[in-house]
Every structure is written in structure tokens, then in C-alpha cells.
C-alpha positions as CSV (number, residue, x, y, z in Angstrom):
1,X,65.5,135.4,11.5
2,X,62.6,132.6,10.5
3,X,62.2,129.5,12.4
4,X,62.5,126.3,10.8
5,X,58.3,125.5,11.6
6,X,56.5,128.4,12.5
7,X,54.6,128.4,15.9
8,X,50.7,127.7,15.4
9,X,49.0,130.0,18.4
10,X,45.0,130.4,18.6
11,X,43.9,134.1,18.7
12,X,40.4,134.2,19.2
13,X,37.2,132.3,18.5
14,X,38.8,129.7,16.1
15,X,41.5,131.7,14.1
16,X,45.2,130.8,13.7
17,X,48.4,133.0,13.7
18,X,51.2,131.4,12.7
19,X,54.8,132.8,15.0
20,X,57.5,132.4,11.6
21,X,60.0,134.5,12.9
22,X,61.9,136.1,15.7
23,X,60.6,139.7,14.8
24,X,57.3,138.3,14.8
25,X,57.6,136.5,18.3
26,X,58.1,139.8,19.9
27,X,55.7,141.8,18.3
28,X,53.3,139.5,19.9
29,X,55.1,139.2,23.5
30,X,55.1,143.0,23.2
31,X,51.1,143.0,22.4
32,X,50.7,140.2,25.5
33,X,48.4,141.9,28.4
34,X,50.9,143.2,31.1
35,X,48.4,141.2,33.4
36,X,48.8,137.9,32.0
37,X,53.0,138.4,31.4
38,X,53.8,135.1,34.0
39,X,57.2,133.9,34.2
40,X,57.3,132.0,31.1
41,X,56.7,135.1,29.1
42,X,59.5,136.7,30.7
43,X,60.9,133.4,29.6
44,X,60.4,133.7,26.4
45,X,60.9,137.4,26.4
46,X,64.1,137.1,27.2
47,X,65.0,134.5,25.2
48,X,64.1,136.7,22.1
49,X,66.6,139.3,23.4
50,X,69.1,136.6,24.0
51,X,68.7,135.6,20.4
52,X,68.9,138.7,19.3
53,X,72.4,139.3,20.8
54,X,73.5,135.7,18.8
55,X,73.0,134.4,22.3
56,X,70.6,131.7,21.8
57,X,69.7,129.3,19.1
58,X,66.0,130.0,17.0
59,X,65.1,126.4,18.3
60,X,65.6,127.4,22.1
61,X,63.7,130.5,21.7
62,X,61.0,128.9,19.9
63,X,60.4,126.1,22.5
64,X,60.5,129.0,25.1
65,X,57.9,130.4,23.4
66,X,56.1,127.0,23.2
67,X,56.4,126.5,26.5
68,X,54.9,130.3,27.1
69,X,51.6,129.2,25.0
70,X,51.0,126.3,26.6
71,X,50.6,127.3,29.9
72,X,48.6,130.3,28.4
73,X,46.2,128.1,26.4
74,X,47.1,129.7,23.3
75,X,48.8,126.9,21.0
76,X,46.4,125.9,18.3
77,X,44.8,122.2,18.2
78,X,43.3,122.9,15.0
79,X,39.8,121.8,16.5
80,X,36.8,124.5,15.8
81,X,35.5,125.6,19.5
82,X,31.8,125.4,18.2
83,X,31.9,122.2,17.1
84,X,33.4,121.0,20.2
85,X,31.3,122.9,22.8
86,X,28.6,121.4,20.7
87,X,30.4,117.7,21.2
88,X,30.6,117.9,24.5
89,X,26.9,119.1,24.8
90,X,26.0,116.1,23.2
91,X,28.3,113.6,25.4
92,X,26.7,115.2,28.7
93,X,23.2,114.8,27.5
94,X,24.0,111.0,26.5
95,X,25.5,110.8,29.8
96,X,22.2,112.0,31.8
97,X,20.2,109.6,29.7
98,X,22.7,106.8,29.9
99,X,22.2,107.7,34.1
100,X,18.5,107.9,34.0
101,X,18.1,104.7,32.4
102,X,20.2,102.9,35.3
């Protein structure tokens, strides 16, 4: 059961995984740390069964899941995290000068 956009998620420093499919959701729900499963995992969990069962449409489970990723800071922006911890290295420093000069 694919989705009609597959769900970009960030998995470590900088890397992309890309949710395509129902089966694919919940072998990463099913990998989530039991510590971090909130109530929109169980959300989303659940919506994946519910699916499953013809229960729910792809494009409810799939905006569970985005919702899930969101508040877990896990949807990818696209934006390398070096370059912008490096960015906002450089803002602060303008900002101290900018400050000092004042």
C-alpha cells in the first residue's frame, strides 16, 4: 500500500529516509524508542492498523504520521545541520559585534 508522496523524515546527522508505504511506516514506528512513543505515535500507530483493516484512507494515516514527526523533530527540511550550526555561529558573532559597537 504506497502513498501518493512518500513522507521525508531526518534520521541522523543530515540523512533522509523517505516513508513510501504503509509497510514501511510501521517498520519504523515499530523501531521508534519505547521511551519517546508519545501519544501521536500511538496515533499514528494505530492509524496503520486501522488502515490495515481497510479502515482508514493512506492519506489520513500518512498525515498521522506527519503529525507524529513533527512533534518529534524528525521531518526533513532539507537544510544540512553543519552548515546551519555554522550560520548561526556567524549571526551570533555579528550580533556581539553589532552590540559592541553601540
Amino acid at each position: 500500500m504506497a502513498f501518493g508522496a512518500p513522507v521525508a523524515i531526518a534520521v541522523g546527522a543530515g540523512f533522509k529516509r523517505e516513508i513510501a508505504s504503509l509497510t514501511e511506516m510501521q517498520n519504523f514506528l515499530k523501531e521508534w524508542p519505547i521511551a519517546a512513543r508519545g501519544e501521536s505515535y500511538q496515533i499514528a500507530r494505530r492509524a496503520c492498523e486501522a488502515a490495515r483493516g481497510g479502515q482508514m484512507d493512506l492519506g489520513d494515516v500518512r498525515r498521522a504520521f506527519l503529525v507524529f514527526a513533527r512533534q518529534a523533530g524528525i521531518v526533513w527540511t532539507g537544510a544540512d545541520p553543519v552548515t546551519m550550526l555554522r550560520e548561526a555561529k556567524i549571526r551570533r558573532v555579528k550580533a556581539r559585534e553589532s552590540q559592541a559597537r553601540h
